[in-house]
N, C-alpha and C positions, 0 to 999 in steps of 0.2 A: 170589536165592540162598537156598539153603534147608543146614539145617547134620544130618546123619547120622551114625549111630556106628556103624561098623562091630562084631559082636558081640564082636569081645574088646576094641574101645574103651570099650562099653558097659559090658562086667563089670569091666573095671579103674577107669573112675570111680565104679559103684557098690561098690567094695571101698574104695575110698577114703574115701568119705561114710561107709560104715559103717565103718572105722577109727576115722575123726574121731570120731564117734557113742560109739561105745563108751567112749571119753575123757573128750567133752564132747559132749551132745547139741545145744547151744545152736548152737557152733562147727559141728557139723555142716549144722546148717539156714542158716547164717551162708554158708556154703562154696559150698553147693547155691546158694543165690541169686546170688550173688555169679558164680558158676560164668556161671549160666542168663542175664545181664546180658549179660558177656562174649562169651559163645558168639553170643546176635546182635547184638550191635555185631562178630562175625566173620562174622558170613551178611550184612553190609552191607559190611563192607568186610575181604574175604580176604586180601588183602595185608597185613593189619596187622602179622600175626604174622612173628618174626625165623625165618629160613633157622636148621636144626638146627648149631649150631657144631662137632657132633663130625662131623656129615655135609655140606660145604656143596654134594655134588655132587649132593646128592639133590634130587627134587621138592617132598618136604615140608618145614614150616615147622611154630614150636610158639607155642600162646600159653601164657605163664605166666600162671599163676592159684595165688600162694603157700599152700601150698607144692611146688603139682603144678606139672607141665608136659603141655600138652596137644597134642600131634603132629595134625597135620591135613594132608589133603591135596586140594584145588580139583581135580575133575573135572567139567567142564561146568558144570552150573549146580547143581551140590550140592560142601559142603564137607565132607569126612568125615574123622571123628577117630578114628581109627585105635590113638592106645594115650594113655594118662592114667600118667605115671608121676611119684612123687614127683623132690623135686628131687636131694635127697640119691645116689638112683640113677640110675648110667650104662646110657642105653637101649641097647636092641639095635638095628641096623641095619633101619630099616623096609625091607618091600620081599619082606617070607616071602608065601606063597602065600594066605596070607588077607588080608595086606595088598592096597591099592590102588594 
């Protein structure tokens, strides 16, 4: 299993890190690891992550990584992460025409 970011997954965690960055550089680099750990202990086992609780009809699932949430969705043998949103914020319904 191999883990993907769909490109607006991708610019929403790198908006994230450079958020953190701009704050606390330290915590940034802290995050990013931390993140990067996560993400394949999810390319070994996809199921980890909980069903979205505002959506539980949907396909996808998130892993939290404090203080984001990371939306991902198992198509064949790749995992794509599809949107990085803090936790503070109520996502939008995955499933628009860039999503998976």
């Amino acid at each position: 299993m191999r883990i993907q970011f769909t490109p607006s997954g991708r610019d929403q965690f790198l908006r994230a890190i450079r958020f953190i960055h701009d704050e606390n550089p330290s915590a940034a680099l802290h995050f990013r690891k931390k993140a990067e750990v996560r993400l394949r202990r999810l390319a070994r086992f996809p199921a980890m992550g909980r069903r979205l609780p505002e959506f539980p009809d949907i396909p996808y699932r998130e892993l939290v990584i404090p203080p984001y949430r990371f939306f991902y969705r198992r198509v064949r043998s790749t995992v794509w992460v599809v949107g990085v949103w803090h936790g503070a914020q109520l996502p939008d319904k995955p499933g628009s025409a860039t999503d998976l």
